[in-house]
C-alpha positions, 0 to 999 in steps of 0.5 A, a space after each residue: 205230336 198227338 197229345 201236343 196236337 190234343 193241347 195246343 188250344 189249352 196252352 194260351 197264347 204268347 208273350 210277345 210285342 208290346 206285351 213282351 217289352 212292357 214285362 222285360 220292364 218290370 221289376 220282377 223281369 229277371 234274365 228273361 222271365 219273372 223271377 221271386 225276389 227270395 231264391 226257389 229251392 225245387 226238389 228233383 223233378 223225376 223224385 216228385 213225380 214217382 212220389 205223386 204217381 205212386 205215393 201219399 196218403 190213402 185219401 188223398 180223393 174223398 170216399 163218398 159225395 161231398 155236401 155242398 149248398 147249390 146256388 142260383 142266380 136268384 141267391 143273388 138278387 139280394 146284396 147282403 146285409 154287410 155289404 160284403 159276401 163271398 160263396 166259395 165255388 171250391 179250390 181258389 174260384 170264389 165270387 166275391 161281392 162287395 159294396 155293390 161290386 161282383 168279383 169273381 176270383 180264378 174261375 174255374 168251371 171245367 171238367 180237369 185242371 189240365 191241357 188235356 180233356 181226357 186226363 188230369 186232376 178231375 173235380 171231385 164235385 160238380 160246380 155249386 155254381 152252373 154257369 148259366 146261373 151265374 149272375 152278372 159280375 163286374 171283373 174276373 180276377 186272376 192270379 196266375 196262368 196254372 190251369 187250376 186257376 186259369 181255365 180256358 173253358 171257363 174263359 170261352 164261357 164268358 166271353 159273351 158276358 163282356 166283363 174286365 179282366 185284371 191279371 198280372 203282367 203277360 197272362 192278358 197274352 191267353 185270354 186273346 188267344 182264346 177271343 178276350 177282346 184287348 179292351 176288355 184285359 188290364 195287366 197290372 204288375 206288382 203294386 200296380 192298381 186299376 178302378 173299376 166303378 167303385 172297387 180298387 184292385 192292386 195286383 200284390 207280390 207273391 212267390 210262385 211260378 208260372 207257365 202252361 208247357 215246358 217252353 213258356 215257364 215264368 212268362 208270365 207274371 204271378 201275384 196276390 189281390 188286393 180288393 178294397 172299397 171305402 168300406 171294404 178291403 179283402 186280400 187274396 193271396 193267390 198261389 204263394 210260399 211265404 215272403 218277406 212282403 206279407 209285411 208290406 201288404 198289410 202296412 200298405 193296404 190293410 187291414 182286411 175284413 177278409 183273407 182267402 189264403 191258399 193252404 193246400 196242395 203243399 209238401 216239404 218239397 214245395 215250400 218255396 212255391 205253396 204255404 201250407 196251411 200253418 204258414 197260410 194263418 201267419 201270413 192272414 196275420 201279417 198281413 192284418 186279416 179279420 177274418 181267413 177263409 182257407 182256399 186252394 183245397 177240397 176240389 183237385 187232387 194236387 199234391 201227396 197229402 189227404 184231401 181233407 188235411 189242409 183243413 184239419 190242419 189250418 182249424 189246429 193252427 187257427 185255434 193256436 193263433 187265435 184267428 177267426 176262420 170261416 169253414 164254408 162248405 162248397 157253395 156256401 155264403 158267407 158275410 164275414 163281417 157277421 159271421 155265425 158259427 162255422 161247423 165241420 162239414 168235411 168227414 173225418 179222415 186220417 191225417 198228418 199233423 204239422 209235426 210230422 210233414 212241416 212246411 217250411 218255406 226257405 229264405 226268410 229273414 230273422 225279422 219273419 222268423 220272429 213274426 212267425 
C-alpha cells in the first residue's frame, strides 16, 4: 500500500468514456487492449528479472562523467541554415526543428524513468537542455506511455507553455490526469495524421506495448511519427521490433531526410518489442532514411547490455550497410542535411558483437527476410 500510495500520481489517468470507445474502434483494438498485428514471444517474466538484478555486463553505467554540449535558449534564436536541425537531449528526448516549426520528441526531464522518485533507472547526466531554457516549441510528440518516454514530471513542467500535444490513442487519458487541458491533447490512431501550422504529423505502426502498472497493460496505443513539411520529412520510430509495415512507412510518406531509430535497451529475450541496433539500420533502410540518428541508449540503464554497446554496434552494421549515421554527442545540433564528420565521443568499453547476442525479431515474412 506505501509504494502504491508512494506512485498513484506517476500511474496517469484511465481510459475510459468517449476515450475508452473510440480505442475499442480502432483496429489495433484486440480483445480489450491494443494488440501488434505480428504475435509477441515474451520470455518468462521471473528469468528477466533475476538476469537484470544480478546480470549483464560489467558496464552497463559509464565509469566517468560523459562529454556532453550544454545548450541555452540563445542557441535557438537562429533557425538553421537547412532548415532542418535536431539536438539530441539523451535516450529518445529530442527537439526537433523544422521548417520554422519546433518539435520536441518524448520529453523526458526528470530525475528516474520510474512511478517512484526514490527508485528506478537514474540518469547518467543532467539534461543538456535545463527546462527553463527551453525555447518555445509548437507540439510535444509521444510515442507511448513508458516513463522513459512519457515523464510526468516533465508534463507538470510545461503545462504553463500551452503547446499541443499529439500521442497515439488512450495516452491523452494521462497528460489530464496531470492538468493538459483536453484542448490542448490530439489522439491519433495508426496512419491517422493532424496539422499543426505548416508541419503534418502522422501517428505510424509499431510493435510494443504499453502500460504504466500491472493493471492498465495495452491501453493505450503505441507507435512511430512521422514529421513532414513541404520540404521536410523526418521519421521517428518510436519503441519497436521489427515489422512488416517499415515497408509501408517509407512507400507512404518517405523518403526521410531523417531517421531516429531506437537501438538500445534490447536483448534476445525482447526481440518482439525492441530492434536492437543491426535491425534498427534495416529498418532506417525500409523505411528510406538518408540520414539514421541512433536514439533510446546513453542515458538509462535499461536493458543487460553495456551502455556503450548499442552504438558500438549500430557504427559496425552502419558501415556494412553503407548508411550514413549521425553520432551526436548529448546535446550536440546537428543539420542532417549538411552533416559534417561525426567522431567517437563515447569511450571505449568492452562490448558484445552481433554474433555473439543476436536480435532477432520473431514473425516476419520471407518478403522482410529477403529486405533484410
Amino acid at each position: 500500500m506505501g509504494l502504491w500510495w508512494a506512485a498513484r500520481d506517476a500511474l496517469g489517468g484511465v481510459v475510459d468514456g468517449e476515450r475508452l470507445t473510440r480505442a475499442s474502434q480502432s483496429p489495433q483494438w484486440r480483445h480489450e487492449r491494443f494488440g501488434n498485428p505480428l504475435p509477441r514471444v515474451d520470455s518468462a517474466m521471473l528469468n528477466t528479472l533475476v538476469a537484470f538484478a544480478f546480470g549483464g555486463s560489467a558496464y552497463r553505467v559509464p565509469g566517468a562523467p560523459l562529454p556532453m554540449q550544454v545548450r541555452h535558449r540563445a542557441d535557438y534564436s537562429s533557425p538553421p541554415a537547412t532548415g532542418l536541425r535536431v539536438t539530441w537531449l539523451g535516450h529518445s528526448t529530442m527537439l526537433l526543428e523544422i521548417d520554422g516549426a519546433r518539435v520536441l520528441i518524448d520529453p523526458v526531464w526528470g530525475e528516474r524513468v520510474s512511478p517512484f522518485s526514490f527508485m528506478g533507472p537514474k540518469r547518467f547526466h543532467a539534461p543538456p537542455l535545463a527546462m527553463s531554457e527551453l525555447p518555445d516549441v509548437d507540439v510535444v510528440v509521444i510515442s507511448h506511455d513508458h516513463y522513459d518516454h512519457l515523464d510526468m514530471p516533465t508534463v507538470k513542467a510545461l503545462r504553463d507553455h500551452h503547446v499541443r500535444w499529439m500521442v497515439p490513442l488512450g495516452v491523452g487519458a494521462h497528460l489530464q490526469a496531470w492538468g493538459i487541458p483536453s484542448g490542448e491533447i490530439t489522439e491519433l490512431d495508426w496512419w491517422e495524421d493532424a496539422r499543426v501550422g505548416d508541419v503534418t504529423l502522422t501517428a505510424t505502426p509499431a510493435r510494443h506495448f504499453s502500460g504504466r502498472s500491472l493493471g492498465d497493460a495495452d491501453r493505450t496505443l503505441w507507435s512511430g511519427w512521422v514529421i513532414a513539411t513541404a520540404a521536410h520529412r523526418v521519421f521517428y520510430s518510436g519503441d519497436t521490433a521489427m515489422h512488416e509495415e517499415f515497408d509501408d512507412i517509407g512507400a507512404r510518406l518517405g523518403p526521410f531526410d531523417l531517421t531516429m531509430i531506437e537501438a538500445g535497451a534490447y536483448d534476445a529475450r525482447w526481440a518482439d518489442v525492441h530492434l536492437g541496433p543491426e535491425q534498427a539500420v534495416e529498418a532506417h533502410r525500409l523505411v528510406g532514411g538518408r540520414v539514421l540518428l541512433p536514439v533510446h541508449w546513453g542515458l538509462f540503464d535499461l536493458a543487460l547490455h553495456g551502455w556503450t554497446e548499442p552504438i558500438e554496434r549500430v557504427f559496425v552494421a552502419a558501415q556494412a550497410a553503407q548508411v550514413t549515421l549521425a553520432m551526436p554527442q548529448p546535446g550536440a545540433m546537428i543539420e542532417p542535411t549538411a552533416m559534417g564528420v561525426q567522431p567517437r565521443w563515447w569511450p571505449e568499453v568492452p562490448w558484445v558483437p552481433s554474433n555473439k547476442a543476436p536480435v532477432i525479431s520473431s514473425g516476419l515474412t520471407h518478403k522482410l527476410a529477403r529486405a533484410r
